[in-house]
The first five atom37 places (N, CA, C, CB, O) and aatype in JSON, in Angstrom:
{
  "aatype": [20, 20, 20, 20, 20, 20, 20, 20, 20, 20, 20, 20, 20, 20, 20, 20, 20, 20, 20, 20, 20, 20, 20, 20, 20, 20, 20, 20, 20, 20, 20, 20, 20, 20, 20, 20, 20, 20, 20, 20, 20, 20, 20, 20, 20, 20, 20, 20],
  "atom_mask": [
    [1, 1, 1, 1, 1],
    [1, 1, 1, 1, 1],
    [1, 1, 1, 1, 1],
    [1, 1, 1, 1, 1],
    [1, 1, 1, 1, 1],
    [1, 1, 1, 1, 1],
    [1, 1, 1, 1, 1],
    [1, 1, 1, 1, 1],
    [1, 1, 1, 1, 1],
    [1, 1, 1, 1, 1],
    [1, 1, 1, 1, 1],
    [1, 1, 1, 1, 1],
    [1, 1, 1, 1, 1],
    [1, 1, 1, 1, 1],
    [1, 1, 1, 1, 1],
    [1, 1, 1, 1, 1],
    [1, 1, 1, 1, 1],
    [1, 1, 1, 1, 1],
    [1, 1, 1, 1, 1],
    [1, 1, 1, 1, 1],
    [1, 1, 1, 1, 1],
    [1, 1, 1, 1, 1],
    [1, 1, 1, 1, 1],
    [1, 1, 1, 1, 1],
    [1, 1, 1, 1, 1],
    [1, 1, 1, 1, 1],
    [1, 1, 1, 1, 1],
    [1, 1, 1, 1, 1],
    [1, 1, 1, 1, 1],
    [1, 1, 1, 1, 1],
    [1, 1, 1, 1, 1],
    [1, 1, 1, 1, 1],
    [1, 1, 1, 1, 1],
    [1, 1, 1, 1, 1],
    [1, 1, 1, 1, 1],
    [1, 1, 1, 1, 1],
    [1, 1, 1, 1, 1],
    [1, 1, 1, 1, 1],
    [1, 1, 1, 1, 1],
    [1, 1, 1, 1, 1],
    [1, 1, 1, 1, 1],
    [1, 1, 1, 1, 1],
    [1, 1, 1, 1, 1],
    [1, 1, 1, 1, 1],
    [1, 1, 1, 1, 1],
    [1, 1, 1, 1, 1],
    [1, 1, 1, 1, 1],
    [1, 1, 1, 1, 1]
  ],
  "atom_positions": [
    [[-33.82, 72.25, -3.55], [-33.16, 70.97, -3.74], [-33.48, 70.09, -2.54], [-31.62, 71.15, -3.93], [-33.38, 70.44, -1.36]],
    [[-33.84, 68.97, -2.96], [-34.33, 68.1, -2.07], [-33.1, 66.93, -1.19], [-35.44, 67.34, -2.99], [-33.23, 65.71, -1.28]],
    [[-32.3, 67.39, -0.63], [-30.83, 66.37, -0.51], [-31.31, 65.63, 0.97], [-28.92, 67.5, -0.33], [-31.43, 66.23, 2.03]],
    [[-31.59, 63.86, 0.69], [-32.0, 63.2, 1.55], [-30.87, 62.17, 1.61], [-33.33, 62.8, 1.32], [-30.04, 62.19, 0.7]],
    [[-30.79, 61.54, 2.31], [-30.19, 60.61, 2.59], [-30.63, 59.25, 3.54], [-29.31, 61.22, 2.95], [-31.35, 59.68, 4.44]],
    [[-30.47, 57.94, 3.64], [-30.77, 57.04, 4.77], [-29.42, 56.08, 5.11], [-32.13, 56.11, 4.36], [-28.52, 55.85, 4.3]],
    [[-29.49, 55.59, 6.44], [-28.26, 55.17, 7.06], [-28.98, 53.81, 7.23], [-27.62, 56.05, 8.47], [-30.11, 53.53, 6.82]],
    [[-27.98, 52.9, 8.03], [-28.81, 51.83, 8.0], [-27.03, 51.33, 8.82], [-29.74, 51.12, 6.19], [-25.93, 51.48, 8.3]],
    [[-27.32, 50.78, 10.08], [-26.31, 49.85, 10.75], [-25.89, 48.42, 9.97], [-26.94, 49.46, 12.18], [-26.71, 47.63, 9.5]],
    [[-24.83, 48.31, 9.95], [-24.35, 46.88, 9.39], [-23.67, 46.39, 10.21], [-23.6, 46.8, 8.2], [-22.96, 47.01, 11.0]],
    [[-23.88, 44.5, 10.11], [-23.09, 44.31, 11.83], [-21.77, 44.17, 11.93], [-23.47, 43.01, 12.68], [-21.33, 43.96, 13.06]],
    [[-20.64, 44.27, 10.52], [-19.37, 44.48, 10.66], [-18.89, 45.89, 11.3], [-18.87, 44.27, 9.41], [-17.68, 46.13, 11.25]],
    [[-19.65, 46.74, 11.84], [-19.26, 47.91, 12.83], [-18.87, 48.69, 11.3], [-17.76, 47.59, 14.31], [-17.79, 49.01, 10.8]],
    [[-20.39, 48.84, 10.81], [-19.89, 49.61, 9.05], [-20.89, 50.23, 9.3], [-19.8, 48.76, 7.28], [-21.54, 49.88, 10.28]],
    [[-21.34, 51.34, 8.49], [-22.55, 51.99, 8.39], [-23.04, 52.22, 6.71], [-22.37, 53.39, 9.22], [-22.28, 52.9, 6.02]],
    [[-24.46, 51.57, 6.0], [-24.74, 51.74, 4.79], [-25.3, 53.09, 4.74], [-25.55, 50.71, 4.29], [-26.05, 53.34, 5.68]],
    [[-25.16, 53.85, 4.02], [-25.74, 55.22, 3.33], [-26.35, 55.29, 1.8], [-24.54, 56.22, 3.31], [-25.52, 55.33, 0.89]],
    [[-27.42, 55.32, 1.53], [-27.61, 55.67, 0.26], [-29.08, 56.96, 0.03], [-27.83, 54.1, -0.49], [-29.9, 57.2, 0.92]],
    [[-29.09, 57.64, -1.38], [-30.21, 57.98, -1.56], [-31.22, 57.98, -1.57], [-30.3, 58.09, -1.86], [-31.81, 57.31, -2.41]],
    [[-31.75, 58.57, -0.81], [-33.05, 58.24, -0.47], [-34.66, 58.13, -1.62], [-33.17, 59.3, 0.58], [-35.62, 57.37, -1.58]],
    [[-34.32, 59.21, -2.51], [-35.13, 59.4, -3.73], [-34.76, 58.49, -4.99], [-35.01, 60.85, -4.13], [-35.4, 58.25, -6.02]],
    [[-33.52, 58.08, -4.57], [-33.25, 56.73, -6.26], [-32.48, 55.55, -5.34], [-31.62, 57.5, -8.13], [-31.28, 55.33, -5.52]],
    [[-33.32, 54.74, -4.26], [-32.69, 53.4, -3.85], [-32.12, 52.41, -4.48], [-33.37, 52.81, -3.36], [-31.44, 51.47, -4.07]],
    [[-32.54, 52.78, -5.79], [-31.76, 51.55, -7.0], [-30.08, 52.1, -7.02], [-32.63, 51.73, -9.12], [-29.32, 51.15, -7.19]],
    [[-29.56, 53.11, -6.92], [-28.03, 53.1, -6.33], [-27.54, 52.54, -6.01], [-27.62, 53.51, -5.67], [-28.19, 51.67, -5.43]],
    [[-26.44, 52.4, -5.97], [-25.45, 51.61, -4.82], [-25.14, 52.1, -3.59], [-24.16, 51.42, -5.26], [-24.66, 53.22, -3.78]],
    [[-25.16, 51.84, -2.33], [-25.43, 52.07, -1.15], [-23.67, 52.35, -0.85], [-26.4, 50.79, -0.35], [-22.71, 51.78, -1.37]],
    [[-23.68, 53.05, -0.18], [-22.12, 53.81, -0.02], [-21.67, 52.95, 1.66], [-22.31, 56.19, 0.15], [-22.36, 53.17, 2.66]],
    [[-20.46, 52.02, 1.7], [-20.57, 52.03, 3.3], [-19.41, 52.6, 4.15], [-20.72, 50.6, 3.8], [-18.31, 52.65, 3.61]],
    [[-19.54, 53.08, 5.53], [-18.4, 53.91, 6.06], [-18.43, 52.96, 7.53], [-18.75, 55.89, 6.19], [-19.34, 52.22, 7.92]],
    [[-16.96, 53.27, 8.25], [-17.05, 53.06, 9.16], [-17.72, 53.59, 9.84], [-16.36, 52.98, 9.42], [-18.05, 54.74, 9.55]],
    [[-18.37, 52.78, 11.39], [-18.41, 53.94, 12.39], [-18.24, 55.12, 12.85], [-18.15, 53.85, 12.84], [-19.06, 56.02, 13.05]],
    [[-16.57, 55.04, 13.11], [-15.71, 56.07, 13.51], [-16.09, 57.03, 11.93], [-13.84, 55.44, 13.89], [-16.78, 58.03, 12.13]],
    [[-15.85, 56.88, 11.04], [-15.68, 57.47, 9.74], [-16.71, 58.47, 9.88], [-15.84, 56.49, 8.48], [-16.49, 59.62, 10.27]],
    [[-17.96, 57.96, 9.52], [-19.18, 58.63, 9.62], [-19.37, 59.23, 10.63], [-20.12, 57.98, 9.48], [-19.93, 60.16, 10.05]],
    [[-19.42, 59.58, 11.84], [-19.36, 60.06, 13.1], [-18.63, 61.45, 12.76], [-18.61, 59.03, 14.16], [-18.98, 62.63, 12.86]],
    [[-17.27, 60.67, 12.24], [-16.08, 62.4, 12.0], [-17.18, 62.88, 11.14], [-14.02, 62.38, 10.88], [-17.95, 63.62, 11.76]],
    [[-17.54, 62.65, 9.69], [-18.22, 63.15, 8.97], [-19.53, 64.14, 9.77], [-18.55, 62.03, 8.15], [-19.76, 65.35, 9.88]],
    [[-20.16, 62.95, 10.21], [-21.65, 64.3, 10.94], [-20.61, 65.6, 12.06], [-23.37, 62.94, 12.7], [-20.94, 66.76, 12.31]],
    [[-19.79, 65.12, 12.36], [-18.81, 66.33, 13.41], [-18.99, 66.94, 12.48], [-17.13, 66.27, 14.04], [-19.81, 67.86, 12.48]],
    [[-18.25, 66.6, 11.38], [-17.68, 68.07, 10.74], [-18.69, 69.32, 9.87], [-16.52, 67.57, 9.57], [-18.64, 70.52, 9.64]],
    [[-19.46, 68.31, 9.63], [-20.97, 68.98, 9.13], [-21.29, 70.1, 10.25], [-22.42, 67.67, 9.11], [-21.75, 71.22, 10.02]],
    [[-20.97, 69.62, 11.41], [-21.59, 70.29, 12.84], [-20.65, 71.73, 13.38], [-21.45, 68.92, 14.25], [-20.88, 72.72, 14.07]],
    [[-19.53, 71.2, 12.63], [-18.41, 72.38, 13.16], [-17.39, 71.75, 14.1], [-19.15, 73.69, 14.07], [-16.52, 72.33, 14.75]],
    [[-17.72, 70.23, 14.02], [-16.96, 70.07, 14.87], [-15.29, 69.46, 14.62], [-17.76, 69.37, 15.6], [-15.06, 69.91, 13.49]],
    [[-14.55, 69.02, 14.87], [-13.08, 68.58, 14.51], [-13.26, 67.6, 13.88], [-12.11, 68.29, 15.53], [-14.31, 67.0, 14.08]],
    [[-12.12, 66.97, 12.71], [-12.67, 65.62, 11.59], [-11.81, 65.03, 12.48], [-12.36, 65.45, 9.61], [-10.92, 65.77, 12.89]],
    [[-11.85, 63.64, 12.98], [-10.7, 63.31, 13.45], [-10.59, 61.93, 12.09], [-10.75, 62.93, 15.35], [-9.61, 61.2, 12.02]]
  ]
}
């Protein structure tokens, strides 16, 4: 399984995410802080 993803900075202090293999999607957006907990927790680390 091929699971890609791309990020992309937005200048309201947001972060865009979408698929990388079907860009015609709708692009998902998270905070900063949001996404950050997210890669932690992927990592092992604490969600805050």
């Amino acid at each position: 399984m091929n699971n890609c993803v791309e990020t992309a900075p937005l200048d309201d202090d947001q972060l865009a995410v979408r698929d990388s293999k079907d860009t015609g999607l709708p692009q998902l957006r998270f905070s900063a802080t949001a996404w950050t907990s997210f890669v932690a927790a992927l990592h092992g680390g604490p969600v805050s």
